[in-house]
C-alpha positions in Angstrom: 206.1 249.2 172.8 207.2 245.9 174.9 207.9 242.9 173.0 207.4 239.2 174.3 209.0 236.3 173.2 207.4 232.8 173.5 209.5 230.0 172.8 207.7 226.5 172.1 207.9 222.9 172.8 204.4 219.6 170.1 200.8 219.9 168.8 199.2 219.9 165.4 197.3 222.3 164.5 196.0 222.2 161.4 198.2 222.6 157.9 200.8 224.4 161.1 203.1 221.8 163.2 203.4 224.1 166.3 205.3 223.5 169.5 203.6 222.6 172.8 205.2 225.0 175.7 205.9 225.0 179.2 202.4 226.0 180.9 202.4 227.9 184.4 200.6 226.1 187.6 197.9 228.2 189.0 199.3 228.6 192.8 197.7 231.8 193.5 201.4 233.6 193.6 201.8 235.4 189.9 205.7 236.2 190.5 206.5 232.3 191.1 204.5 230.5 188.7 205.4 233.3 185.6 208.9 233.8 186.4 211.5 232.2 184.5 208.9 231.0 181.7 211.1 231.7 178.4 209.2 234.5 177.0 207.5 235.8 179.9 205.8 239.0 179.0 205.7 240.6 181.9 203.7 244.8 182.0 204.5 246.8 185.1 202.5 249.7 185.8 204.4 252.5 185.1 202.6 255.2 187.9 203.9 252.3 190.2 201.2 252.2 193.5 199.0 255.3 192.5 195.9 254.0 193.4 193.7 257.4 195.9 193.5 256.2 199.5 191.0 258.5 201.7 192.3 260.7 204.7 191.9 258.5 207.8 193.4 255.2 206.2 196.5 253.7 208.3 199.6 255.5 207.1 201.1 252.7 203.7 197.7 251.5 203.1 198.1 249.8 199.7 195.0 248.6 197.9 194.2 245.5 196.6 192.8 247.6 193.1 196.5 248.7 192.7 198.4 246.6 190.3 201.6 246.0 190.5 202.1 244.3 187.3 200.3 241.8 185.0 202.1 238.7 183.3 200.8 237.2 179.6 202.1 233.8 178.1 200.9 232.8 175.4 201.1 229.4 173.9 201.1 229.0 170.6 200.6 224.9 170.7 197.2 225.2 172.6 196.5 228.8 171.9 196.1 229.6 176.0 196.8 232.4 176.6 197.9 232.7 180.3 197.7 236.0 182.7 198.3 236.4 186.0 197.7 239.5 188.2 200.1 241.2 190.8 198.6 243.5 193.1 201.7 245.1 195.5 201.5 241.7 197.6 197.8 242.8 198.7 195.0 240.3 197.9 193.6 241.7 194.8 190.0 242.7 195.1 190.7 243.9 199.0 189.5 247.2 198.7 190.8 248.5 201.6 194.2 246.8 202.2 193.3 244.9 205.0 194.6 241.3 204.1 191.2 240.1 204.1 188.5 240.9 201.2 185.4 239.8 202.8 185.4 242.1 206.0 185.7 246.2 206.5 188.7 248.3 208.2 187.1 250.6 210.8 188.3 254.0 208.2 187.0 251.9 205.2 183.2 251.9 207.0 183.9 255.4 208.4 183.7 256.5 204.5 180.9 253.7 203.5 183.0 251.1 202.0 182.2 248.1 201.2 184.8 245.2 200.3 182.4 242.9 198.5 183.4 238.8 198.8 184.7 237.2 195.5 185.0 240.4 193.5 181.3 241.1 194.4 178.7 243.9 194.4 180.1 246.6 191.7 183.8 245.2 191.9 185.5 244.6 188.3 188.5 243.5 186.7 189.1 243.7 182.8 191.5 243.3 180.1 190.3 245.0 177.1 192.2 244.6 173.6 192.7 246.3 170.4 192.9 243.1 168.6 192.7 244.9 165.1 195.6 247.1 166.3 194.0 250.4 165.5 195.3 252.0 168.7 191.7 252.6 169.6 189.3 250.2 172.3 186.3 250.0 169.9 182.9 249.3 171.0 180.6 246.5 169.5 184.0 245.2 167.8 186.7 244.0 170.3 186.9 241.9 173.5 187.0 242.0 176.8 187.9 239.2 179.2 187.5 239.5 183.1 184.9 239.8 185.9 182.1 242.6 185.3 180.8 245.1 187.8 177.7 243.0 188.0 178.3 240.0 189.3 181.5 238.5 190.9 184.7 235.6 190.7 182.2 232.7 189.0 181.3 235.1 186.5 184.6 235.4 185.1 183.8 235.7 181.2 184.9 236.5 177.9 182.8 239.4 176.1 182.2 242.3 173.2 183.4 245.0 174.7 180.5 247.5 174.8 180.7 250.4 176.4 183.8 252.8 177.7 187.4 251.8 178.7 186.6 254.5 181.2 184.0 251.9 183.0 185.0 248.3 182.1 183.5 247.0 184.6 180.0 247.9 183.1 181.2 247.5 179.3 180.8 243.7 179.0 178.2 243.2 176.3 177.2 239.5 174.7 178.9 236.8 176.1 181.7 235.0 173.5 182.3 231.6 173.0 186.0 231.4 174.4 186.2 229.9 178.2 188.0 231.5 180.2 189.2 229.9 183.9 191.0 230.6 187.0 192.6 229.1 190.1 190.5 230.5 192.7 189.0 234.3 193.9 192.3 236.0 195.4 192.7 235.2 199.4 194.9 235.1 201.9 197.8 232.9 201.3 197.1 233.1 197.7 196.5 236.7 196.9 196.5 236.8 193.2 194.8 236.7 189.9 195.1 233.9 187.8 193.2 233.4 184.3 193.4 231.5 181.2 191.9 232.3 177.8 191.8 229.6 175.6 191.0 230.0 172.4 192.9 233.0 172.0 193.4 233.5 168.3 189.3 233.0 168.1 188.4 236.3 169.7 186.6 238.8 167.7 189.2 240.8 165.6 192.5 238.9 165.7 193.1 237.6 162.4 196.4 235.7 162.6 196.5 231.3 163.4 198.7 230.1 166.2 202.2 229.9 165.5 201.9 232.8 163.7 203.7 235.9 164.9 200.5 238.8 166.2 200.3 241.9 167.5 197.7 243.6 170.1 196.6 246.3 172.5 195.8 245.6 176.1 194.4 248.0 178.8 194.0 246.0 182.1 191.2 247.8 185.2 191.1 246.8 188.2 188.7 248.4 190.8 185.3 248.8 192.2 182.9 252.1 191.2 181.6 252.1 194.9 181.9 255.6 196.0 184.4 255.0 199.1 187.3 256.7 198.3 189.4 254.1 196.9 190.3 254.9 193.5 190.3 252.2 191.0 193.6 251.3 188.6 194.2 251.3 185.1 197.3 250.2 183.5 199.2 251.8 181.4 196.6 254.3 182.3 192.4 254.7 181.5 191.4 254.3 178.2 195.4 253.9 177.1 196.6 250.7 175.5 200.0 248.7 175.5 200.7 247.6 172.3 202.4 243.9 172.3 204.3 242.2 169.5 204.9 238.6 169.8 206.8 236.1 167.3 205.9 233.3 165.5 205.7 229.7 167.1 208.5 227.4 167.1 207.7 224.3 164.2 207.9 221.2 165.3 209.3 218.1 164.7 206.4 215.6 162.5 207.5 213.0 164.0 207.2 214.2 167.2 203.5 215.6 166.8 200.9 213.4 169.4 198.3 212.0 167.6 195.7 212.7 170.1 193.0 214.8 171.0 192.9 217.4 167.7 190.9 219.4 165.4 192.3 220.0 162.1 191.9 223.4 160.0 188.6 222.7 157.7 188.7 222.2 154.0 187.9 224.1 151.9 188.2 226.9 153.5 187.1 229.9 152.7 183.8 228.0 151.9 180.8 227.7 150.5 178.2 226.5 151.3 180.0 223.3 152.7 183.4 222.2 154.6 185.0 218.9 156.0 186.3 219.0 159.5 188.7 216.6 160.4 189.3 215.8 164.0 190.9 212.8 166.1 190.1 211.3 169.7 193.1 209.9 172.0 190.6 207.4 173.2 187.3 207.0 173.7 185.1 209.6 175.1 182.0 212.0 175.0 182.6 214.7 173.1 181.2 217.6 171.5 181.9 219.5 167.9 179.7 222.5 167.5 179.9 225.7 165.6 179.1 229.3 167.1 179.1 232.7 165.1 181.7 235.2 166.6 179.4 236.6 168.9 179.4 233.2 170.9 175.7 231.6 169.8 175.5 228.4 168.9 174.6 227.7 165.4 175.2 224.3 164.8 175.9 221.0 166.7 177.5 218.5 164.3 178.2 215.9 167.2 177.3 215.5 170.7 177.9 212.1 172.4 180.7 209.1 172.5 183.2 209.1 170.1 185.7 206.0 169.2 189.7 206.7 169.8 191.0 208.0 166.3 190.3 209.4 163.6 186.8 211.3 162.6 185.3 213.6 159.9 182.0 216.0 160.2 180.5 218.0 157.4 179.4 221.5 157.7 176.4 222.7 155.4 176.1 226.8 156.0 173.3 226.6 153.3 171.3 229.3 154.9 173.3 230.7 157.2 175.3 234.7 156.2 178.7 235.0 155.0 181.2 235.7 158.3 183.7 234.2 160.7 182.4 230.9 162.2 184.7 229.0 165.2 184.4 225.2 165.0 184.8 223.8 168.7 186.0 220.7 169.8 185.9 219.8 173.5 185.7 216.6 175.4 186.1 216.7 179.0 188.9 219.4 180.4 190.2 219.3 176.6 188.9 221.8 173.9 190.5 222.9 170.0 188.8 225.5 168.3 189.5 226.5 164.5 188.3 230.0 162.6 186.1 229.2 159.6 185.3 231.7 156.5 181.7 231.2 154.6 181.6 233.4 152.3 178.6 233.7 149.5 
């Protein structure tokens, strides 16, 4: 089991005053912008650089679908949670360990590889996880985050997981509500993976509020099911999950809380058939406040245009709608709070 601790530092959320942390810059180098975060969880893989190479490959060919390790930081104060990719110094997604994943190595097209631009063609990466902590990777129930084996870097996407951890790359199924971004498609001079999932607490089966203490599963793929000899990576190994338990959020300060940009936890909630959702604008701004069911549709869109600095309010009438999870979002420009809702009838 590895444990990660994530100390905090001054957002609001809800009835739970949590601290805002230090966030990593996106640079494209994994080990320097993670390293020395407090609480860095960092996962190495523990067959080190096991990833098949083909006879006829230059003698310390490394791929760039063997990972090295993978760093998570989560914070609790924006609930981001924060990954970023190591792949043995190679750019990840370069097949064949050239230092370039756009073009071929001679042996690479001797055995019919091809090292598809931008994670392209059937390339994947994934992190699957057991949010409900049953030490299994169910289907139809849990999420995946990452790039699928049908489409390439601007697909980047969070998902149900549908399928087998044994092809993640083909297992993303309806799309979720929770964006997820990144710096830029690995490449030279920045050869890492770097991702953010916001909304983290919102994905289908975690049941715990920022500044909470959680635990998960993850299993992480890297890889490409082109038959060319290169063996893709799983870590801690296919289908196998690292369990992570993480602390509660440091409290802060009241008087130190912003009054900006926030969306509080509605009330009632549970509810039924109606709740209040109380939010606030820094200044203002256009702005958006909708509700989507957990599998990321829209239901409902109680505001869409320019909103006043301050304070606001929006009812919610589920008249109609089943009993079930619902996540309220709130997003104005780069800036987005989302909340879990209960209806239940």
């Amino acid at each position: 089991m590895t444990i990660g601790t994530f100390l905090n530092a001054g957002l609001a959320l809800g009835t739970l005053a949590v601290a805002l942390q230090a966030q990593p810059v996106f640079t494209g180098d994994a080990d320097a912008d993670f390293m020395g975060l407090p609480g860095l969880l960092t996962i190495n893989d523990p067959n080190g650089n096991d990833v098949g190479i083909p006879n006829g490959a230059p003698a310390g060919t490394i791929s760039g679908w063997d990972i090295n390790r993978i760093h998570m930081y989560y914070d609790h104060g924006s609930d981001i949670m924060y990954v970023g990719l190591n792949c043995f110094g190679q750019v990840c997604g370069d097949a064949d360990g050239d230092g370039d994943g756009d073009t071929e190595a001679q042996w690479f097209l001797d055995n019919l590889g091809v090292d598809h631009p931008d994670y392209g063609g059937t390339e994947f990466f994934s992190l699957i996880f057991d949010s409900n902590t049953n030490g299994t990777l169910d289907s139809g129930v849990e999420p995946i985050i990452g790039i699928p084996g049908n489409g390439n870097f601007n697909n980047l996407q969070a998902a149900v997981f549908t399928g087998t951890p044994f092809a993640p790359g083909f297992a993303f199924g309806a799309p979720l509500a929770n964006m997820v971004t990144a710096f830029a498609s690995p490449h030279p001079g920045a050869t890492d993976l770097e991702l953010a999932i916001h909304d983290f607490s919102t994905l289908p089966g975690f049941s715990f509020m920022p500044g909470e203490a959680f635990a998960f599963g993850v299993n992480v793929a890297n890889g490409s099911i082109d038959d060319d000899g290169v063996g893709e990576d799983f870590v801690p190994g296919a289908g196998a999950i690292t369990t992570i338990e993480l602390p509660p959020g440091e409290s802060a300060d009241a008087s130190d809380l912003p009054t900006g940009f926030r969306l509080e936890h509605n009330v009632p909630n549970p509810f039924n058939p109606s709740t209040l959702l109380s939010f606030s604008m820094e200044e203002t701004a256009f702005a958006t406040l909708a509700v989507y069911d957990m599998r990321g549709a829209l239901v409902r869109t109680l505001h869409s245009g320019l909103l006043q600095g301050g304070e606001h309010t929006r009812l919610f009438d589920a008249a109609g709608l089943a009993s079930g999870v619902y996540i309220a979002r709130l997003s104005s420009g780069e800036q987005s709070r989302s909340i879990r809702m209960t209806l239940v009838k």
